[in-house]
TIFI-107300 format. One record per residue (C-alpha): x, y, z; residue in three letters. Coordinates in steps of 0.5 Angstrom, whole numbers, padded with zeros to 4 digits, always signed. Layout:
# TIFI-107300
XYZala;...
//
This chain:
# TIFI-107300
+0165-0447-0020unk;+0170-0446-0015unk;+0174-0453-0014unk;+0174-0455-0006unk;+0182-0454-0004unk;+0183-0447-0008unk;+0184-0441-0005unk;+0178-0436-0005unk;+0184-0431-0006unk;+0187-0433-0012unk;+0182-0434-0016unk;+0182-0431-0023unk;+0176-0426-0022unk;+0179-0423-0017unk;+0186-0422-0020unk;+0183-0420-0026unk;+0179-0414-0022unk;+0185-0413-0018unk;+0181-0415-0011unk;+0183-0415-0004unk;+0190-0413-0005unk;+0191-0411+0001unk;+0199-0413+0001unk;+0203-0417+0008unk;+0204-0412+0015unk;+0210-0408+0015unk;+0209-0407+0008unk;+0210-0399+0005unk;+0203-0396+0002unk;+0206-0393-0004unk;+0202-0386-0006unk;+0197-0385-0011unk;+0201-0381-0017unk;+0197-0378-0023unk;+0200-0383-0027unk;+0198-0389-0024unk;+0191-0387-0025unk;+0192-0387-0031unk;+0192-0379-0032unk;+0197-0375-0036unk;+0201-0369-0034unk;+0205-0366-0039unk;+0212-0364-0039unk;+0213-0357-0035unk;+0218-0356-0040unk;+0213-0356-0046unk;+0208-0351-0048unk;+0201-0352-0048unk;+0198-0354-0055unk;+0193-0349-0055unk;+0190-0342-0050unk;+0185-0338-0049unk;+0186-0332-0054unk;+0187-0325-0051unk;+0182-0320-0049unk;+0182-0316-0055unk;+0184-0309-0052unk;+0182-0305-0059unk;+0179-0299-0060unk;+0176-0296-0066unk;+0176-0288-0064unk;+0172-0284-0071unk;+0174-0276-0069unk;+0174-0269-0073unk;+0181-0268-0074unk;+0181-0262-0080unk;+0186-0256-0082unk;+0182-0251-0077unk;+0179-0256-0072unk;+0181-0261-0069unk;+0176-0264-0064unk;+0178-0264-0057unk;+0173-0269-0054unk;+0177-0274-0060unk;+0183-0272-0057unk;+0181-0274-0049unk;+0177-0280-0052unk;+0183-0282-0055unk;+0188-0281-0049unk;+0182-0285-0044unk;+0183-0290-0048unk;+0190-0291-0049unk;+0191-0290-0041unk;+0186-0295-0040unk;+0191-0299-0044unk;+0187-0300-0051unk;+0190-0300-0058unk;+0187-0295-0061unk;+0185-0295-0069unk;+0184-0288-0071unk;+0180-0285-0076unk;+0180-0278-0077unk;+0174-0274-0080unk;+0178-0270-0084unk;+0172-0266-0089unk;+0165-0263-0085unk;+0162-0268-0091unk;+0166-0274-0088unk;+0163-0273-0082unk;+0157-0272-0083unk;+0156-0278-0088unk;+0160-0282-0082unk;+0154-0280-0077unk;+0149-0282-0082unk;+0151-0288-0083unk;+0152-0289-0075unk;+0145-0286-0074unk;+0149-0281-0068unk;+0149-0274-0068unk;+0155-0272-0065unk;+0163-0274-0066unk;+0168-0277-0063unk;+0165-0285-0064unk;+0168-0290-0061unk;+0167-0297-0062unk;+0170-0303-0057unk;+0169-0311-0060unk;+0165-0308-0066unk;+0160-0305-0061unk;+0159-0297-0061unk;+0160-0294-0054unk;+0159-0287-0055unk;+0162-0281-0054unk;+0167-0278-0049unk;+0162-0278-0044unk;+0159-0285-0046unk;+0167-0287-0045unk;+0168-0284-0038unk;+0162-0289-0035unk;+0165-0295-0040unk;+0171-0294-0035unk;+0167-0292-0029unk;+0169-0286-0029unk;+0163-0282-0030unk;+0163-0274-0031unk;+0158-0269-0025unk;+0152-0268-0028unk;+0151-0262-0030unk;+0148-0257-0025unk;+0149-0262-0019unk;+0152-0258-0013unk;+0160-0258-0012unk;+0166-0255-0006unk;+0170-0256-0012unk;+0171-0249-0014unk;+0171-0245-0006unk;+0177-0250-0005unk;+0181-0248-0011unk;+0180-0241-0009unk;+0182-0241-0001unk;+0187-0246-0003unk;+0190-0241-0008unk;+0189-0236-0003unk;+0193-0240+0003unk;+0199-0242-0001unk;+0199-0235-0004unk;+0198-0231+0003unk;+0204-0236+0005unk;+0208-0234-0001unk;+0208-0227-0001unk;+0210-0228+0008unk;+0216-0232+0005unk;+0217-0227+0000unk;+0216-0220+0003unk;+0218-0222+0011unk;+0223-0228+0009unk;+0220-0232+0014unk;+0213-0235+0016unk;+0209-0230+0021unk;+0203-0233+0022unk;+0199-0227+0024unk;+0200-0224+0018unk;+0199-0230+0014unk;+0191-0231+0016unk;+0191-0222+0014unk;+0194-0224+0008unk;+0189-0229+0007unk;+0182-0226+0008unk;+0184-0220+0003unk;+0186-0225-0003unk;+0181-0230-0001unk;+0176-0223-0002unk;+0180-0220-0009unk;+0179-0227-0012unk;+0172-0228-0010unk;+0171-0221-0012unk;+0175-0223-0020unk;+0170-0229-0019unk;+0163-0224-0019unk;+0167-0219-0024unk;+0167-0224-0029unk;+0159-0223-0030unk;+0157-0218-0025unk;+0149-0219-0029unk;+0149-0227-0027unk;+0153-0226-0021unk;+0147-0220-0019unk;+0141-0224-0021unk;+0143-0230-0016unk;+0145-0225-0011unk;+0138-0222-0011unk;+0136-0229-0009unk;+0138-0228-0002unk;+0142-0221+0000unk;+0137-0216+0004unk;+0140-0210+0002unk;+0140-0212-0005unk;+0133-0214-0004unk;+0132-0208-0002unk;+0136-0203-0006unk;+0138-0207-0013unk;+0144-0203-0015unk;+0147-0205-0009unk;+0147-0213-0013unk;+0151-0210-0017unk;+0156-0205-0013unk;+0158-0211-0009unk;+0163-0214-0013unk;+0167-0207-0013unk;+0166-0207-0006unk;+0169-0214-0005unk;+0175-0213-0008unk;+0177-0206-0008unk;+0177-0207+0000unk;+0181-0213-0001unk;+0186-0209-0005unk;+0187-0204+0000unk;+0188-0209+0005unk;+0192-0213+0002unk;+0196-0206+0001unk;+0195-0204+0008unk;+0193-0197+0006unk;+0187-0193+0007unk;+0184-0198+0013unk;+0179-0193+0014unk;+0177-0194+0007unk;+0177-0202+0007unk;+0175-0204+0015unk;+0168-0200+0014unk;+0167-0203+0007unk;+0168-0210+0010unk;+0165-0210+0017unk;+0158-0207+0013unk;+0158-0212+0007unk;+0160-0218+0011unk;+0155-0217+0017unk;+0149-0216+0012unk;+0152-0221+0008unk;+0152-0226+0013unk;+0145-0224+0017unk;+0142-0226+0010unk;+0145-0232+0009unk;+0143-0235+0015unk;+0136-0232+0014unk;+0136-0236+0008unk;+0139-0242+0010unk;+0137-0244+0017unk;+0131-0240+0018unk;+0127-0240+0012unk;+0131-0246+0010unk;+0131-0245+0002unk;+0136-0249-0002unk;+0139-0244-0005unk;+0146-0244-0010unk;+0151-0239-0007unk;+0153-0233-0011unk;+0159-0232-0007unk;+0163-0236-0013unk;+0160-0232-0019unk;+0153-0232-0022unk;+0155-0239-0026unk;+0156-0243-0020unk;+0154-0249-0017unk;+0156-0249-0010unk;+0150-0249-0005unk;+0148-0243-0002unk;+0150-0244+0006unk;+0156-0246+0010unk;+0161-0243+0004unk;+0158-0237+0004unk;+0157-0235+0012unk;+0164-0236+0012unk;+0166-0231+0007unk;+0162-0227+0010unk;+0164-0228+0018unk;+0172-0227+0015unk;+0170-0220+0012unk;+0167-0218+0019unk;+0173-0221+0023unk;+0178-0217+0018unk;+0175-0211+0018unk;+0175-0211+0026unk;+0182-0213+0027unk;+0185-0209+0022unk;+0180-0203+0025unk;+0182-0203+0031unk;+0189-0205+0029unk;+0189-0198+0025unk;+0186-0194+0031unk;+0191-0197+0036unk;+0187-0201+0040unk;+0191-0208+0038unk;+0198-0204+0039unk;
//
C-alpha cells in the first residue's frame, strides 16, 4: 500500500527495478558498453585460454622404396602431398615380402597407399581426385599432343631462321615450319608403323584400296619433309607432298563430314587419342599448299 503523500516515483519497487530512469533534459546519454551489460571483454593483450586445434595436415604415404626399384607413382604421391602442403610419414616397402604383406593386411592390390586423418585415400590417381586434380581417363580424346608438335615446330622453324639467316624472314619461317611439322609427324608414325597402319586404314582411300601404301606413308611423309627442309630435290619432295596430301585431305573429309564417323586421327601415330577431323585436314592442306609453293618455286613461276 502506498501512503497518500508519497511519490509514485521514488517508491522502493521501482528503485529496486531500476524503473523510469529517465534522467532530467539536457542531460548526456551515456552509451551502452559490454561492461555495463555485464559482459566480459578480455584484455587484448592476453592470450586466450584455449583454441581450436589445427587441421592436421599429415600424411602417411606406404610406397616401394627397394635396392633396384624404386616406385615412381610413391615419389609423385609423396611430392603431391607436400605440394599440397602435407607433412608426410613415410614408409618404405623395402622387401617384395613387405609389400605384399602390407597389401594384405590393407586389403588393396597396388602401392603407393596413402592415408590422410587415419582414412585410407588410395593410390596416386585416387590423390589426384582427393586434391581435385583428377588425371584424363584413359582413352578420352585430346589436342595436347598436335599442340606440342606444331608448337616445336614453329619455334624450331624460327630458330633455325635466326640461326641460318640472322634474322626473321617470315616466308621461309611458314616454309621451315610445314617441313618440320611434316618430319615430326612422320617420327610420330615411324614409331609404330603396324598401329599407326592399322588406324590409317580406318579412313585413307588409297590404303583402303592398296594396303602397302598404310605403311609407305610414313616414309613418304618425312623423307618429303626432309628434303624440303634441305631445300634439295624439289622435283622429289613437291610431288610426294601435293599427292599424299590432296588424297589425304579428300578422305578425311569424306570420313568426317560426310559420312560423319567419329574416328581417332592417325596423323599423331597409331597410339593416339586426338580425334580424327579439323587436326588432320590441316596436316594435309599444309602438304598440299607446300608442294604447290615449293614446285612452283622451283619451275620458276613464284620467282
Amino acid at each position: 500500500m502506498l501512503r497518500k503523500d508519497a511519490n509514485p516515483q521514488d517508491t522502493p519497487d521501482d528503485d529496486m527495478l531500476g524503473l523510469d530512469q529517465t534522467p532530467p533534459l539536457g542531460t548526456p546519454i551515456p552509451l551502452a558498453t559490454p561492461l555495463a551489460a555485464g559482459i566480459s571483454v578480455p584484455d587484448p593483450g592476453l592470450e586466450p585460454v584455449s583454441q581450436a586445434p589445427a587441421q592436421d595436415r599429415t600424411a602417411s604415404l606406404y610406397r616401394m622404396v627397394m635396392p633396384k626399384h624404386i616406385c615412381p607413382y610413391g615419389q609423385k604421391a609423396r611430392w603431391l602431398l607436400e605440394r599440397n602442403g602435407y607433412t608426410v610419414d613415410d614408409h618404405w616397402l623395402e622387401t617384395r615380402e613387405a609389400t605384399d604383406r602390407f597389401q594384405r593386411e590393407h586389403d588393396v592390390e597396388t602401392t603407393p597407399q596413402v592415408f590422410i586423418g587415419g582414412e585410407r585415400i588410395g593410390g596416386y590417381d585416387e590423390l589426384g581426385q582427393f586434391f581435385g586434380h583428377p588425371l584424363p581417363v584413359e582413352g578420352s580424346t585430346s589436342y595436347k599432343p598436335v599442340i606440342a608438335i606444331f608448337a616445336t615446330a614453329l619455334l624450331m622453324a624460327i630458330a633455325v631462321s635466326i640461326a641460318a639467316l640472322g634474322t626473321l624472314a617470315p616466308v621461309r619461317i611458314v616454309e621451315w615450319f610445314i617441313a618440320i611439322s611434316m618430319c615430326i609427324l612422320g617420327i610420330q608414325k615411324l614409331q609404330d608403323v603396324e598401329s599407326f597402319s592399322t588406324m590409317f586404314l580406318n579412313y585413307d582411300l588409297a590404303a583402303q584400296r592398296f594396303v602397302p601404301y598404310a605403311y609407305l606413308y610414313p616414309f613418304l611423309e618425312t623423307g618429303a619433309g626432309i628434303l624440303m627442309l634441305a631445300g634439295i630435290l624439289t622435283f622429289v619432295s613437291a610431288p610426294i607432298a601435293l599427292v599424299i596430301g590432296t588424297i589425304g585431305a579428300v578422305s578425311v573429309f569424306r570420313a568426317v563430314y560426310v559420312q560423319k564417323r567419329e574416328l581417332k586421327c592417325a596423323c599423331v601415330g597409331g597410339s593416339s587419342n586426338v580425334p580424327l577431323g579439323f587436326v588432320s585436314l590441316t596436316e594435309d592442306l599444309m602438304m598440299v599448299a607446300m608442294g604447290l609453293w615449293m614446285g612452283a618455286r622451283a619451275l620458276g613461276i613464284l620467282g
